[in-house]
C-alpha positions, -999 to 999 in steps of 0.1 A, spaced: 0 0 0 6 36 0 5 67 19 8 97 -3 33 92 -20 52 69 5 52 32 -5 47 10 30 48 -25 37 18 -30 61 -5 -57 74 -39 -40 57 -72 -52 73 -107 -45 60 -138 -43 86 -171 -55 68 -193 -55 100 -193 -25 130 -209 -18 158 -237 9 155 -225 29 176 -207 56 172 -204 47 131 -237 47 127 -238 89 130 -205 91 110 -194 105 78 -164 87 67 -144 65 41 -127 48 61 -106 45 91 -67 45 94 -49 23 127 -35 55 144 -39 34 182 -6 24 202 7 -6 196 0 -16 226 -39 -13 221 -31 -35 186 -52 -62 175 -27 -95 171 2 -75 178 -2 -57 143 18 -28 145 3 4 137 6 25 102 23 55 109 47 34 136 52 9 106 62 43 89 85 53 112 102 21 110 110 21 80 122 56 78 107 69 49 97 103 63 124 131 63 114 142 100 95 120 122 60 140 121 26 139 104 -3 159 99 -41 159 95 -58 185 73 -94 190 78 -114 210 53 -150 222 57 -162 210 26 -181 184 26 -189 167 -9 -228 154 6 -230 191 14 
């Protein structure tokens, strides 16, 4: 897979059934392992830890951009 434009090697998992709540209110695409790896399911390690493993990044930091469009407007 890939991130951007960062190739990865990760342990991708899809979720085809989730609890109502809370996803039953959200607006979404998808979600993206951020938790500790400590919290992992089977000792999976998380995405952007994988990423820092494998040092890909130029500095070891990330960001989120949130944008208030919304395309279901």
């Amino acid at each position: 897979p890939q991130v951007s434009d960062i190739p990865i090697v990760q342990v991708f998992a899809e979720a085809t059934a989730l609890p109502a709540f809370p996803f039953i209110f959200a607006r979404f695409d998808g979600v993206l392992g951020m938790g500790y790896p400590s919290q992992a399911i089977d000792g999976i390690t998380p995405v952007f830890d994988r990423i820092l493993a494998q040092q890909v990044l130029q500095e070891d930091a990330f960001s989120v951009y949130y944008s208030r469009w919304v395309p279901w407007g």
